[in-house]
C-alpha positions in Angstrom: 65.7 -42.1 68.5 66.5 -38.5 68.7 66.2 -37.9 65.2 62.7 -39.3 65.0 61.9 -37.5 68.3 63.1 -34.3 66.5 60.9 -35.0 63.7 57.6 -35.7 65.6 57.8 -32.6 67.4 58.4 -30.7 64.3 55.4 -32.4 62.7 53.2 -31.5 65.8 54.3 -28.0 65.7 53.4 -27.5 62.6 50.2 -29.4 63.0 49.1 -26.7 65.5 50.7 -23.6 64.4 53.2 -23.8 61.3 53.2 -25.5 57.7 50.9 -28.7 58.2 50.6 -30.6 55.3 47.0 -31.0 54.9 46.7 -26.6 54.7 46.2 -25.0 57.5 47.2 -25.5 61.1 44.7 -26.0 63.9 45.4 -22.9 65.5 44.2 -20.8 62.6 41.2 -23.3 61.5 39.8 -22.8 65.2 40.2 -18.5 65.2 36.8 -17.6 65.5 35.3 -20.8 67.2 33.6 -20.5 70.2 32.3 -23.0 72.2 28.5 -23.1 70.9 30.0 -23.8 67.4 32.4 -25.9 68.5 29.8 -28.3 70.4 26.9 -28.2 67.2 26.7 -31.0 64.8 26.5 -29.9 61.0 25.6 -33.8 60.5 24.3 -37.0 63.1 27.4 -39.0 61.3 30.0 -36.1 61.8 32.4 -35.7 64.9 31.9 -31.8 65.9 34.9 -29.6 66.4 34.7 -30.3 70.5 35.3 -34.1 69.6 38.1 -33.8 67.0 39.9 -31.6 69.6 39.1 -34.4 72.7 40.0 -37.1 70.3 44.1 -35.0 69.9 44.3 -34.3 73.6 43.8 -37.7 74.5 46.1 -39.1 71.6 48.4 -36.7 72.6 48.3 -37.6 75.9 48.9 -41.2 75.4 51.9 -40.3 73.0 53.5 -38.4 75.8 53.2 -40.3 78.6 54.6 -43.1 76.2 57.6 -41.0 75.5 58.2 -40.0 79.3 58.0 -43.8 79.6 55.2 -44.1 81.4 54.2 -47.5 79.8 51.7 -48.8 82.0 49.7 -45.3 81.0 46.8 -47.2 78.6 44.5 -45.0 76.4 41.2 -46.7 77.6 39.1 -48.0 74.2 35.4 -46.8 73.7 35.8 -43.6 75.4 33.7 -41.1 73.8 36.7 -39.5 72.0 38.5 -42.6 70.9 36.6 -43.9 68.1 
Protein backbone atom coordinates (compact mmCIF):
# COMPACT_ATOMS: atom_id res chain seq x y z
CA UNK A 1 0.00 0.00 0.00
CA UNK A 2 2.81 2.25 0.46
CA UNK A 3 4.29 1.78 -2.69
CA UNK A 4 1.20 2.66 -4.59
CA UNK A 5 0.67 5.59 -2.19
CA UNK A 6 4.26 6.65 -3.18
CA UNK A 7 3.42 6.39 -6.72
CA UNK A 8 0.05 8.42 -6.71
CA UNK A 9 1.64 11.17 -5.10
CA UNK A 10 4.37 11.20 -7.52
CA UNK A 11 1.91 11.06 -10.33
CA UNK A 12 -0.03 14.05 -8.82
CA UNK A 13 3.01 16.05 -8.44
CA UNK A 14 3.95 15.86 -11.55
CA UNK A 15 0.41 16.45 -12.74
CA UNK A 16 0.61 19.93 -11.13
CA UNK A 17 4.15 20.92 -11.38
CA UNK A 18 6.71 18.26 -12.85
CA UNK A 19 6.91 15.87 -15.87
CA UNK A 20 3.16 14.93 -16.58
CA UNK A 21 2.65 12.67 -19.18
CA UNK A 22 0.24 14.31 -21.38
CA UNK A 23 3.04 17.67 -21.71
CA UNK A 24 2.85 20.12 -19.58
CA UNK A 25 1.82 20.44 -15.95
CA UNK A 26 -1.14 22.44 -14.77
CA UNK A 27 0.76 24.88 -13.10
CA UNK A 28 2.43 26.13 -16.20
CA UNK A 29 -0.77 25.60 -18.66
CA UNK A 30 -2.62 28.05 -16.19
CA UNK A 31 0.41 31.02 -16.06
CA UNK A 32 -1.30 33.76 -17.49
CA UNK A 33 -5.01 32.83 -16.73
CA UNK A 34 -6.95 35.01 -15.01
CA UNK A 35 -10.26 34.67 -13.88
CA UNK A 36 -12.30 36.30 -16.89
CA UNK A 37 -10.51 33.75 -19.15
CA UNK A 38 -10.74 31.15 -16.96
CA UNK A 39 -14.74 31.50 -16.69
CA UNK A 40 -15.40 32.11 -20.87
CA UNK A 41 -16.48 29.33 -22.97
CA UNK A 42 -14.46 28.93 -26.38
CA UNK A 43 -17.54 26.37 -27.19
CA UNK A 44 -21.47 25.64 -25.59
CA UNK A 45 -20.14 21.77 -25.59
CA UNK A 46 -16.70 22.61 -23.91
CA UNK A 47 -15.99 22.56 -20.00
CA UNK A 48 -14.10 26.14 -19.44
CA UNK A 49 -10.84 26.26 -17.52
CA UNK A 50 -12.94 27.21 -14.08
CA UNK A 51 -14.82 23.76 -14.49
CA UNK A 52 -11.82 21.48 -15.32
CA UNK A 53 -10.13 23.01 -12.20
CA UNK A 54 -13.71 22.41 -9.88
CA UNK A 55 -13.95 19.06 -11.44
CA UNK A 56 -9.74 18.14 -9.81
CA UNK A 57 -10.52 19.86 -6.54
CA UNK A 58 -13.45 17.91 -5.94
CA UNK A 59 -11.83 14.54 -7.27
CA UNK A 60 -9.13 15.30 -5.24
CA UNK A 61 -10.95 15.86 -2.45
CA UNK A 62 -12.83 12.73 -2.55
CA UNK A 63 -9.40 10.85 -3.14
CA UNK A 64 -8.08 12.28 0.13
CA UNK A 65 -10.60 11.91 2.37
CA UNK A 66 -10.69 8.31 1.05
CA UNK A 67 -7.04 7.85 1.90
CA UNK A 68 -7.45 9.56 5.51
CA UNK A 69 -10.20 6.91 5.71
CA UNK A 70 -12.93 8.97 5.82
CA UNK A 71 -15.20 6.49 3.97
CA UNK A 72 -18.46 7.66 4.67
CA UNK A 73 -17.16 11.12 2.78
CA UNK A 74 -19.35 10.57 -0.73
CA UNK A 75 -18.65 12.72 -3.83
CA UNK A 76 -22.28 13.78 -4.42
CA UNK A 77 -23.28 12.81 -8.41
CA UNK A 78 -24.69 15.72 -10.71
CA UNK A 79 -22.91 18.39 -9.04
CA UNK A 80 -22.00 20.84 -11.57
CA UNK A 81 -18.30 19.74 -11.64
CA UNK A 82 -18.84 16.00 -11.66
CA UNK A 83 -19.97 15.17 -15.04
Amino acid sequence: MKELTEALVTKVQNFYNGEAYYGDPVLKILEGINAEKAIRKVHKDVHNVAELLAHIIGWEEYVIKQFQGETEFKMEQNLSFDW
